[in-house]
Backbone as a chain_set.jsonl record, in Angstrom:
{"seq": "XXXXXXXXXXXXXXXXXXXXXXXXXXXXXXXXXXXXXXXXXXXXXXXXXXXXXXXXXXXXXXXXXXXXXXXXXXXXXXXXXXXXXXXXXXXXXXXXXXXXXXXXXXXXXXXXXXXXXXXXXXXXXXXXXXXXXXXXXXXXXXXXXXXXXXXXXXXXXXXXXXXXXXXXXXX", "coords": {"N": [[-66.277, 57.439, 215.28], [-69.972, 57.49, 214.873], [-72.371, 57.455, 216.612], [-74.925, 57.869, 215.214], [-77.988, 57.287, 213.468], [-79.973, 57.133, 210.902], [-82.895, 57.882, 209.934], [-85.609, 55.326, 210.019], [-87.243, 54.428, 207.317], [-90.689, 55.131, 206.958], [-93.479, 52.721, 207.698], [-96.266, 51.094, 206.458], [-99.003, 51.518, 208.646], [-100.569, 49.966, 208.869], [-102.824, 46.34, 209.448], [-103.777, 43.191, 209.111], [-106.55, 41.464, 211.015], [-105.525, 38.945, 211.86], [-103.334, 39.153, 211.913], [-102.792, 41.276, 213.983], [-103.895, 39.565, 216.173], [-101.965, 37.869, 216.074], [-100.07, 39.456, 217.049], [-100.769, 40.119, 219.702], [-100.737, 37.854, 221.036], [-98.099, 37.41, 221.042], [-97.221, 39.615, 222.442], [-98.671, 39.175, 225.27], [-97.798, 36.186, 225.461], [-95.233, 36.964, 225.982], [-95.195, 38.616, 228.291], [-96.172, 37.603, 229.759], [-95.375, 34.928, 230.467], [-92.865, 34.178, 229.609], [-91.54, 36.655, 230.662], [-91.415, 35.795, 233.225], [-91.084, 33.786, 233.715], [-87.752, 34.175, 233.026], [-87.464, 36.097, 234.712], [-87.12, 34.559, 237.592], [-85.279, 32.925, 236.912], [-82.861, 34.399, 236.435], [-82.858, 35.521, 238.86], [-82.751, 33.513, 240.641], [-79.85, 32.422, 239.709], [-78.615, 34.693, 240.279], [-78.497, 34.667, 243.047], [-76.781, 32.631, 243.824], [-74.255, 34.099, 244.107], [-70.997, 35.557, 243.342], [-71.539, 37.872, 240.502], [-70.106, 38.41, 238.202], [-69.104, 36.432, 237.205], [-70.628, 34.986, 236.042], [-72.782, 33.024, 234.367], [-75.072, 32.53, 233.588], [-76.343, 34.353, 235.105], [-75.281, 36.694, 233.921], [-76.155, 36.177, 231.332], [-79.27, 36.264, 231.425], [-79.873, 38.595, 232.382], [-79.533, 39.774, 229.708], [-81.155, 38.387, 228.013], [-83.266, 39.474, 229.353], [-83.4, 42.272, 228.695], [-83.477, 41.806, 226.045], [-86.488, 40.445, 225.855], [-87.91, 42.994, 227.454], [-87.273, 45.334, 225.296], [-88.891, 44.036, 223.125], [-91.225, 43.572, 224.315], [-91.943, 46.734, 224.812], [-91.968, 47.741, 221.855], [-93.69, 46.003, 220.626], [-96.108, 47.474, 222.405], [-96.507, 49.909, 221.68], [-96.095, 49.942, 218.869], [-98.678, 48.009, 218.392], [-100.608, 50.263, 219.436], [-100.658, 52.091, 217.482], [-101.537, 50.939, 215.17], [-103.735, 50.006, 212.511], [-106.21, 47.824, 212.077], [-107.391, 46.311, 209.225], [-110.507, 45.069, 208.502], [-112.577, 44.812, 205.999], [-113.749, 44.44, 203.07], [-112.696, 45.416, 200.165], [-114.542, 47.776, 197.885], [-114.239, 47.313, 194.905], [-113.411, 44.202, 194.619], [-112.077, 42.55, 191.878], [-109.796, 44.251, 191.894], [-106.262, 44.484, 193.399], [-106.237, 45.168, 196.603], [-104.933, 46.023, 200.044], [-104.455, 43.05, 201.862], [-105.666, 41.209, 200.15], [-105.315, 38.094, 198.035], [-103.414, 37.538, 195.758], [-102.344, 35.811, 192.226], [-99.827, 35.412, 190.236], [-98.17, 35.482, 186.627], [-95.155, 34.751, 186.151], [-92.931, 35.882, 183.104], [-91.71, 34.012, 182.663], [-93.55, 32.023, 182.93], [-92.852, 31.014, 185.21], [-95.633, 30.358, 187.897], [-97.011, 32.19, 190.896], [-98.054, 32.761, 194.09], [-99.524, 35.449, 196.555], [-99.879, 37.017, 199.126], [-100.76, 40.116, 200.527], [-99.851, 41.804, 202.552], [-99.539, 43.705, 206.26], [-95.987, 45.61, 207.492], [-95.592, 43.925, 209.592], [-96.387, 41.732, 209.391], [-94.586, 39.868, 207.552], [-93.918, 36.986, 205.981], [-92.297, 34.927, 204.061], [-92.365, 32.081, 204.264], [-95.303, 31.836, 204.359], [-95.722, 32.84, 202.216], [-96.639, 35.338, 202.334], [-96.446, 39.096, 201.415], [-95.188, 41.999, 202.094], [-97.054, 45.229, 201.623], [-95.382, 47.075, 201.398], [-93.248, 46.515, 200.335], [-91.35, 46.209, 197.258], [-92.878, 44.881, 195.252], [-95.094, 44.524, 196.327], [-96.229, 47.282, 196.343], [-96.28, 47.862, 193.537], [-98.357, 45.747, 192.946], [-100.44, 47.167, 194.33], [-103.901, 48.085, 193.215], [-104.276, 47.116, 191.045], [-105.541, 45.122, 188.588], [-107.1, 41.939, 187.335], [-105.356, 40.489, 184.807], [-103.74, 42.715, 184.333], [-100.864, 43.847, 183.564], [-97.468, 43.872, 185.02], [-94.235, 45.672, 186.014], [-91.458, 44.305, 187.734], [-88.688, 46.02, 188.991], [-85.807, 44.034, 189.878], [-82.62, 42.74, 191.439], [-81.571, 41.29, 189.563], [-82.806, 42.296, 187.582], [-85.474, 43.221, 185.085], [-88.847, 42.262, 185.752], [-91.84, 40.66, 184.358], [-94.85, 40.373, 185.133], [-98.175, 38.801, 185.18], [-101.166, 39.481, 186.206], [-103.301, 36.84, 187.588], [-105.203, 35.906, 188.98], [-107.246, 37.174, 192.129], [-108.269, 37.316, 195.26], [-110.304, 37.482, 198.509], [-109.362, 37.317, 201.926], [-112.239, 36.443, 203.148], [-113.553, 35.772, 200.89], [-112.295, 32.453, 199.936], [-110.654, 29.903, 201.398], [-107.456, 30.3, 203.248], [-104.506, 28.724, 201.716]], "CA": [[-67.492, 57.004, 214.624], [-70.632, 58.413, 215.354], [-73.929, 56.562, 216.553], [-76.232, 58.441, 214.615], [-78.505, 56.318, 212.645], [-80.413, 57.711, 210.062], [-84.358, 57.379, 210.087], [-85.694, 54.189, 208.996], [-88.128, 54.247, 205.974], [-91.828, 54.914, 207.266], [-93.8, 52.208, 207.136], [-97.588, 51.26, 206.746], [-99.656, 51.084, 209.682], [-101.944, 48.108, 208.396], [-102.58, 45.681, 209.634], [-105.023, 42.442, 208.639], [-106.92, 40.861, 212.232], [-104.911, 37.502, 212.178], [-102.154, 39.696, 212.198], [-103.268, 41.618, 215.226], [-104.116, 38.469, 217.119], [-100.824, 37.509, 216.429], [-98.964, 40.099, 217.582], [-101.689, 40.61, 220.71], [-100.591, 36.864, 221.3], [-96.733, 37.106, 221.35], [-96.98, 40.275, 223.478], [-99.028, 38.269, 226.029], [-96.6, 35.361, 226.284], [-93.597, 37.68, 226.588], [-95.201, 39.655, 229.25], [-97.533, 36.724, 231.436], [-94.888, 33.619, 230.504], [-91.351, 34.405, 229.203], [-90.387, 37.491, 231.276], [-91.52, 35.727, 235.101], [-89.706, 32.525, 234.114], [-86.343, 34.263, 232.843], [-86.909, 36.674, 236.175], [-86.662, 33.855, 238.568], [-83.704, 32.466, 236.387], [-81.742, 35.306, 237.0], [-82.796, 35.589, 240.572], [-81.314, 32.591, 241.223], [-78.414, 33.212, 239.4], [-78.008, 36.179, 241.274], [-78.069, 34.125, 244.336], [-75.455, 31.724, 243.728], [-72.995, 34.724, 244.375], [-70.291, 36.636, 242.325], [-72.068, 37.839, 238.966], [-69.275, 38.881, 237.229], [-68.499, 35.273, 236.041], [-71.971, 34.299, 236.115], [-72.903, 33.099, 232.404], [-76.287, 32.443, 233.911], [-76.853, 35.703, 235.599], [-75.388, 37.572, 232.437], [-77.543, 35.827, 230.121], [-80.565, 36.52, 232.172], [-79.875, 40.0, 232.05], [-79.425, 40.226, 228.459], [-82.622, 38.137, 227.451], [-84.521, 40.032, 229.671], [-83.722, 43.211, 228.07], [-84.202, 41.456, 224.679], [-87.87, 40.752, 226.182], [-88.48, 44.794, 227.859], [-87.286, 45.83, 223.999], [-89.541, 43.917, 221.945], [-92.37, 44.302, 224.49], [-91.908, 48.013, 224.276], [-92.081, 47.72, 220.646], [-95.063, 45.855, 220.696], [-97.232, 48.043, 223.097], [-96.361, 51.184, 220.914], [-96.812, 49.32, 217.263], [-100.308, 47.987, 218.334], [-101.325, 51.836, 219.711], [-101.04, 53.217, 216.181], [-101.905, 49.672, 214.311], [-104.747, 49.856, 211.79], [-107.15, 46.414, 211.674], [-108.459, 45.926, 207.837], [-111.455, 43.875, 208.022], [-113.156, 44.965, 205.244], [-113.237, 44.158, 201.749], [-112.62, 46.66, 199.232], [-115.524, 47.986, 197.238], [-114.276, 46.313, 194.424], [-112.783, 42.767, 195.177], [-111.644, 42.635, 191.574], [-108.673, 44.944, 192.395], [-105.641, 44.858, 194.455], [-105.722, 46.261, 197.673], [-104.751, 45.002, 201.22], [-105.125, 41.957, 202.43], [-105.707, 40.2, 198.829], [-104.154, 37.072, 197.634], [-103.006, 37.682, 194.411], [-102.295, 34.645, 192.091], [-99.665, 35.948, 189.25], [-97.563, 34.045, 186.184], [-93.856, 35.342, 185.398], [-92.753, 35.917, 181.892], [-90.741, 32.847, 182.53], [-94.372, 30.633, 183.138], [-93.41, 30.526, 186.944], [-96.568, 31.111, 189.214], [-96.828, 32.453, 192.263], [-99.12, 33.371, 195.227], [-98.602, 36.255, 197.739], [-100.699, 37.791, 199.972], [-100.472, 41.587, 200.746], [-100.148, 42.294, 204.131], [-98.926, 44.832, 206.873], [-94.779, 45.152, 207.434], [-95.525, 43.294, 210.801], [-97.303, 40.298, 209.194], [-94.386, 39.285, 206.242], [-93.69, 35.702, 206.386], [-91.998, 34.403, 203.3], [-93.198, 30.559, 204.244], [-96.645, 31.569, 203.798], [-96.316, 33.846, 200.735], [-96.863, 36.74, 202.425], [-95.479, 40.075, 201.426], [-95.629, 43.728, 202.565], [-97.761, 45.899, 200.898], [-94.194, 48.284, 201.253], [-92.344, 46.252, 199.127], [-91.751, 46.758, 195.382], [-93.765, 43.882, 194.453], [-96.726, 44.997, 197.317], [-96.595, 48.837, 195.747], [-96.714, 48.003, 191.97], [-99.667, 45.307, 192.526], [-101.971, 47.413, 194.998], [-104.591, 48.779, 192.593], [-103.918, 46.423, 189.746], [-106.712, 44.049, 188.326], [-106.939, 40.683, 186.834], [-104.682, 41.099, 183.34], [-102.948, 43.682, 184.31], [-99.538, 43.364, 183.318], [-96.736, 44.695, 185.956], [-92.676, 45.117, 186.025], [-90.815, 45.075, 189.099], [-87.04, 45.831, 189.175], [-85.191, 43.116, 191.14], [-81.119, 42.318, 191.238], [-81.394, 40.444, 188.352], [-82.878, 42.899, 185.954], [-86.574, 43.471, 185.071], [-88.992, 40.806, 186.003], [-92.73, 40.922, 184.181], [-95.318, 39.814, 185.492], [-99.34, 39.344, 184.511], [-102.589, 39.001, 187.798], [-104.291, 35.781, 187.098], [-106.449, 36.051, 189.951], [-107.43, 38.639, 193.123], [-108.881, 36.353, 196.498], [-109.916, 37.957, 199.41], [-109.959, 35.773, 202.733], [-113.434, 35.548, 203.596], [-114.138, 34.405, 199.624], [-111.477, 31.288, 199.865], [-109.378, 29.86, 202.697], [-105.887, 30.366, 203.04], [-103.987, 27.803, 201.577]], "C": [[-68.674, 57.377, 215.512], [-71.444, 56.933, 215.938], [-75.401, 56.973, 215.945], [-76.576, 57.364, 213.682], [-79.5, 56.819, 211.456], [-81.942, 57.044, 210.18], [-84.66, 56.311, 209.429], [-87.037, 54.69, 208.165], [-89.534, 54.438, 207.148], [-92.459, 53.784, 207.098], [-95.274, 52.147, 206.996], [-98.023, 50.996, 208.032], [-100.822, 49.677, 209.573], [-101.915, 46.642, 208.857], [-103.811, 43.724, 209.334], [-105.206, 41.822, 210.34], [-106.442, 39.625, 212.697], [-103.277, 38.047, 212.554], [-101.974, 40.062, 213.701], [-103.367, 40.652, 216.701], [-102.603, 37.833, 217.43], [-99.89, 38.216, 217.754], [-99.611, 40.019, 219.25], [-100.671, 39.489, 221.723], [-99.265, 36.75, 221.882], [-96.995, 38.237, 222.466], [-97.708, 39.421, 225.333], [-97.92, 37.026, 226.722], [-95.425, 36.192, 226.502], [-93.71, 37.923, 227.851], [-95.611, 38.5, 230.563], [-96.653, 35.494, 231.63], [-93.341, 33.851, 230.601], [-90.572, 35.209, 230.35], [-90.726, 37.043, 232.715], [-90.727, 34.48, 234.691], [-88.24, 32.682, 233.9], [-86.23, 35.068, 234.26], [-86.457, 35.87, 237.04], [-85.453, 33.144, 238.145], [-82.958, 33.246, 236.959], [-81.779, 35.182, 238.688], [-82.158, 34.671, 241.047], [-80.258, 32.089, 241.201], [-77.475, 33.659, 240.127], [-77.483, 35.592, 242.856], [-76.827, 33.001, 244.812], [-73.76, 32.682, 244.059], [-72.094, 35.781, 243.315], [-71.16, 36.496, 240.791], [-71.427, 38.278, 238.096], [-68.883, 37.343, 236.481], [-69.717, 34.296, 236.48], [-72.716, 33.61, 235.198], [-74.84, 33.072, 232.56], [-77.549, 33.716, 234.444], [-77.05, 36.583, 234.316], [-76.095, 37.575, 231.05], [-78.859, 36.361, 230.23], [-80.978, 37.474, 231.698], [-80.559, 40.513, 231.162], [-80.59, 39.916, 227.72], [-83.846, 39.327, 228.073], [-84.852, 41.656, 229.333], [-83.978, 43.387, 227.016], [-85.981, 41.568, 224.902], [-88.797, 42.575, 226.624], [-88.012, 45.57, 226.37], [-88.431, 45.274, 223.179], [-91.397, 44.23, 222.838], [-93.147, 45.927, 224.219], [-92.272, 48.398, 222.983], [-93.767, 47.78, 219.97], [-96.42, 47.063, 220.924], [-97.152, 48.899, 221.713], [-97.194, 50.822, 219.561], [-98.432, 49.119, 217.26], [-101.166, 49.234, 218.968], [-101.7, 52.235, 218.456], [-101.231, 51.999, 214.925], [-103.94, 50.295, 213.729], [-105.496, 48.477, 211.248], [-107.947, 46.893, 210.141], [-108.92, 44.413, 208.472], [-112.118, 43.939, 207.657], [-112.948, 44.633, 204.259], [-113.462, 45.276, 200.994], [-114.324, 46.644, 198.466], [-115.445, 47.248, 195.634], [-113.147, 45.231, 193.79], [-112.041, 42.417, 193.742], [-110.022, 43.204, 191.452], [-107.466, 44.663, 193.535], [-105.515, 45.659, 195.331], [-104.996, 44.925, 199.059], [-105.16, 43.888, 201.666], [-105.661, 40.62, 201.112], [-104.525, 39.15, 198.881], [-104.348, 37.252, 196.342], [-102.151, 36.05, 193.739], [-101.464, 35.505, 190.436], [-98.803, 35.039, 188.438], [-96.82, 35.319, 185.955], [-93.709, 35.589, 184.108], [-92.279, 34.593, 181.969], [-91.809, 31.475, 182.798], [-94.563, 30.551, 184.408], [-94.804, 30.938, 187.16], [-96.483, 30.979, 190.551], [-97.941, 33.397, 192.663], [-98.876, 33.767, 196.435], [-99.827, 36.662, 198.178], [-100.612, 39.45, 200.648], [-101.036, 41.878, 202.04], [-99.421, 43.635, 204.923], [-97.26, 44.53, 207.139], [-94.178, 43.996, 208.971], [-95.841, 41.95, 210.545], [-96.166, 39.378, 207.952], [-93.71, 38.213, 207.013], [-93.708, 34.827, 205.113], [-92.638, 32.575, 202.881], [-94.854, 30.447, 203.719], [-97.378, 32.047, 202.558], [-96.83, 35.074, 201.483], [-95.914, 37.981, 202.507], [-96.117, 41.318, 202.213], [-96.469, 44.881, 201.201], [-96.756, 47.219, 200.909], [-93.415, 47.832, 200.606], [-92.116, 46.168, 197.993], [-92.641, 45.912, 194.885], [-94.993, 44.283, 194.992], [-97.019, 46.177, 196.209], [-97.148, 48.554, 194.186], [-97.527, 46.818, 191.907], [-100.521, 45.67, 192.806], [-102.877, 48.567, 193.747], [-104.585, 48.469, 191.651], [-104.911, 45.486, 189.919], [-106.279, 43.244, 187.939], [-106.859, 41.136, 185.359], [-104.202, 41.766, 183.017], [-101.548, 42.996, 183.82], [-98.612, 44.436, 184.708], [-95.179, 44.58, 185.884], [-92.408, 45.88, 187.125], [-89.184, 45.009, 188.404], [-86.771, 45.039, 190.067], [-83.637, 43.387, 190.259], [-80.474, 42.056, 190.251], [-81.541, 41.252, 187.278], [-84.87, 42.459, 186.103], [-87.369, 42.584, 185.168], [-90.698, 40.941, 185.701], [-93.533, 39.794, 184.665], [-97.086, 39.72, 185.349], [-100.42, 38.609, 185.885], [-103.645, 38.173, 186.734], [-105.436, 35.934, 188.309], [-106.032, 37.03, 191.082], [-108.593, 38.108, 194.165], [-109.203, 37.176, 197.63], [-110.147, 36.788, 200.581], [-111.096, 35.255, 202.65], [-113.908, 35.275, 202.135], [-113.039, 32.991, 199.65], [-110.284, 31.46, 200.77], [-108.045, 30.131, 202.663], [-105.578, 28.964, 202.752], [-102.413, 27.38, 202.58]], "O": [[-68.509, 57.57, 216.717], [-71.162, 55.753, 215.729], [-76.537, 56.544, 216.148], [-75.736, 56.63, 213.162], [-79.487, 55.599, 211.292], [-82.118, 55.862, 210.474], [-84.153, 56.13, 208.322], [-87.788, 55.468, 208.753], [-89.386, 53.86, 208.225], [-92.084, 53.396, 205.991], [-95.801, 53.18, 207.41], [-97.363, 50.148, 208.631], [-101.514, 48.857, 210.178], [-100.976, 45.891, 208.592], [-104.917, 43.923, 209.835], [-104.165, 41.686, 210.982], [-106.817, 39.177, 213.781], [-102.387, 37.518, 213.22], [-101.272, 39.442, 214.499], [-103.039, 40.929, 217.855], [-102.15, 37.441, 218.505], [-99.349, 37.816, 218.786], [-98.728, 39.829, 220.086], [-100.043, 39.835, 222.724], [-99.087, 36.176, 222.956], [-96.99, 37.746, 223.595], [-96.999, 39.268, 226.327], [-97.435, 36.915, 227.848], [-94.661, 35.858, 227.408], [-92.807, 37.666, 228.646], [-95.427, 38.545, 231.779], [-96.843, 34.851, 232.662], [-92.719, 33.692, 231.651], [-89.518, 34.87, 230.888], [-90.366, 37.853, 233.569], [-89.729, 34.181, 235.348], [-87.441, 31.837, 234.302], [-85.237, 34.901, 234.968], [-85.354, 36.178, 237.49], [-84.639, 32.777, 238.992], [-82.351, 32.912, 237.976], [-80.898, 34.83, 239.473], [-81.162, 34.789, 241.761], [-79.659, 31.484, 242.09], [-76.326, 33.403, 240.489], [-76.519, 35.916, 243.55], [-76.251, 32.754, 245.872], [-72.624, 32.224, 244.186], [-72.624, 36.657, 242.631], [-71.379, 35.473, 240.143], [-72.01, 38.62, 237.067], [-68.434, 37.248, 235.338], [-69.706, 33.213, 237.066], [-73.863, 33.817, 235.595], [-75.641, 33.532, 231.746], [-78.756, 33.919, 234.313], [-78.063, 37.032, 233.779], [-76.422, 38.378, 230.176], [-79.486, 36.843, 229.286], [-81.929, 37.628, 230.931], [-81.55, 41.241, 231.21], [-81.112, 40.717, 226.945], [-84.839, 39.825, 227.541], [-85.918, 42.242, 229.516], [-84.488, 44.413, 226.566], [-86.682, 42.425, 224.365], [-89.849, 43.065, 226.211], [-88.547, 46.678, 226.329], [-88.993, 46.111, 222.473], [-92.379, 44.784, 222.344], [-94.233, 46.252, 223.738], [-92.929, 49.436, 222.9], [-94.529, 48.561, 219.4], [-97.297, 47.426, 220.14], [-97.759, 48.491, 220.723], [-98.329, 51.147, 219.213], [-99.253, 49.696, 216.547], [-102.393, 49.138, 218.973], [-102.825, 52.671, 218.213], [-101.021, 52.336, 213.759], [-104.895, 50.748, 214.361], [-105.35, 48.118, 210.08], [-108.892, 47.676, 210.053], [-108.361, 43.357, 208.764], [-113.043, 43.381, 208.247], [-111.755, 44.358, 204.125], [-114.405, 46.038, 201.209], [-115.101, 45.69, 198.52], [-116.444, 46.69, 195.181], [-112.347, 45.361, 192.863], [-111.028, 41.803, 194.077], [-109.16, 42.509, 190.914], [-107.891, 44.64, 194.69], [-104.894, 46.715, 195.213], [-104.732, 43.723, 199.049], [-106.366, 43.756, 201.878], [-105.925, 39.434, 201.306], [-103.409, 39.174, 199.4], [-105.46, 37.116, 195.832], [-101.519, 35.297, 194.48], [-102.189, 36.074, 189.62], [-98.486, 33.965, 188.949], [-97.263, 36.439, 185.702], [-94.859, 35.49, 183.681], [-92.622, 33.966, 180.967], [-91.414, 30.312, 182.882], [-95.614, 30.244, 184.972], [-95.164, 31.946, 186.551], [-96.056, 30.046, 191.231], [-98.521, 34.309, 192.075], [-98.312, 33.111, 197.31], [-100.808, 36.593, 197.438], [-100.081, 39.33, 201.752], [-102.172, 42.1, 202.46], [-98.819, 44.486, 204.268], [-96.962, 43.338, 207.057], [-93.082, 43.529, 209.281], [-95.608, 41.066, 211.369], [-96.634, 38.37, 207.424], [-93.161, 38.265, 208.113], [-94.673, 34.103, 204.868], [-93.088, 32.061, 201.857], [-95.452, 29.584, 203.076], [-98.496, 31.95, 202.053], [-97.598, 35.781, 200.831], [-94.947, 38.084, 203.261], [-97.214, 41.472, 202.749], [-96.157, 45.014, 200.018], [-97.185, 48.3, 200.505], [-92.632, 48.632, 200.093], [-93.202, 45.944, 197.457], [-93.265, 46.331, 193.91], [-95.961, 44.409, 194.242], [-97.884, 46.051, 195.342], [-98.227, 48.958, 193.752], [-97.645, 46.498, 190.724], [-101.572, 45.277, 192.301], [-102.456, 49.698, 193.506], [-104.883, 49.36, 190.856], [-105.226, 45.021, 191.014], [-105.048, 43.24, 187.919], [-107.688, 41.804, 184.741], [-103.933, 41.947, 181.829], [-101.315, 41.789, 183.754], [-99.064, 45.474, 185.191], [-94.739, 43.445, 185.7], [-92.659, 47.019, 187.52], [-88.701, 44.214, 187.598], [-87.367, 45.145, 191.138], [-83.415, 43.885, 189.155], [-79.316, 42.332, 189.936], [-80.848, 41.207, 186.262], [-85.399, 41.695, 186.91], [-86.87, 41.59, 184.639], [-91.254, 41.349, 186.721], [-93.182, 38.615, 184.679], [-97.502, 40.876, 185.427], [-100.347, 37.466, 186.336], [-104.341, 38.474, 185.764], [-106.624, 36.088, 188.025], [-104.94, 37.595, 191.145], [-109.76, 38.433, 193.946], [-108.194, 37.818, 197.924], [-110.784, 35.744, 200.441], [-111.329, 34.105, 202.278], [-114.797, 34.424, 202.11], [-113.587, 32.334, 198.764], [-109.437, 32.332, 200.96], [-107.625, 30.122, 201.506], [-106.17, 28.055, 203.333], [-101.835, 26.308, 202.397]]}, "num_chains": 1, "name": "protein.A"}
């Protein structure tokens, strides 16, 4: 068996400024908090003697190359990161960074937010502006009608409203 992996999917570079802060934020504690208190873990780990049956040492290790991976990640991602903090020309429309407010065929409603693939966070309603539901609402108005394919089978859906932050807070 091989290890080849096959390219992953491109994604957007977008990113909204709360996003940014976020990420700015976690890279920060990884780098100024996380990775000097797991170093001195290990170190004194290490000092206790044989590290082959160390669970403390070997853990160390392993977090701390979990931490030098996602920092890595980080730096890179926010090099070629794109901040939207503009509002579209016109705010009627789906684009980035909208909260969209839509009703199912089935009555449900629901409210998502269209963000970058760094920012999705199901708890808050926010999707990717790369996912089938992001793609077939960006550029769609209030009354549009829209069908996504899901698992289930076709799932219609009609834009009751189109928010951007700075007109109404996040809920």
């Amino acid at each position: 068996m091989s290890r080849y992996r096959p390219p992953s999917p491109p994604v957007s570079a977008y990113i909204t400024p709360e996003g940014e802060q976020a990420l700015r934020e976690e890279l920060r504690r990884l780098w100024k908090d996380e990775r000097p208190r797991v170093t001195r873990a290990v170190s004194a780990a290490a000092a206790m003697g044989d590290r082959s049956e160390n669970a403390d040492y070997i853990y160390g290790k392993r977090r701390l190359r979990e931490i030098d991976s996602r920092v890595r990640h980080l730096r890179k991602r926010l090099e070629i990161l794109k901040v939207v903090n503009t509002l579209p020309s016109n705010p009627d429309r789906v684009y980035f960074g909208a909260w969209v407010e839509v009703v199912s065929s089935d009555d449900a409603h629901h409210r998502y937010r269209l963000v970058g693939p760094d920012e999705i966070d199901p708890a808050r309603h926010h999707i990717s502006i790369d996912s089938p539901m992001g793609k077939t609402l960006l550029g769609k108005g209030i009354g549009d009608e829209v069908s996504i394919q899901s698992p289930s089978g076709e799932r219609r859906y009609e834009i009751l409203s189109v928010h951007y932050p700075s007109s109404e807070p996040e809920r």
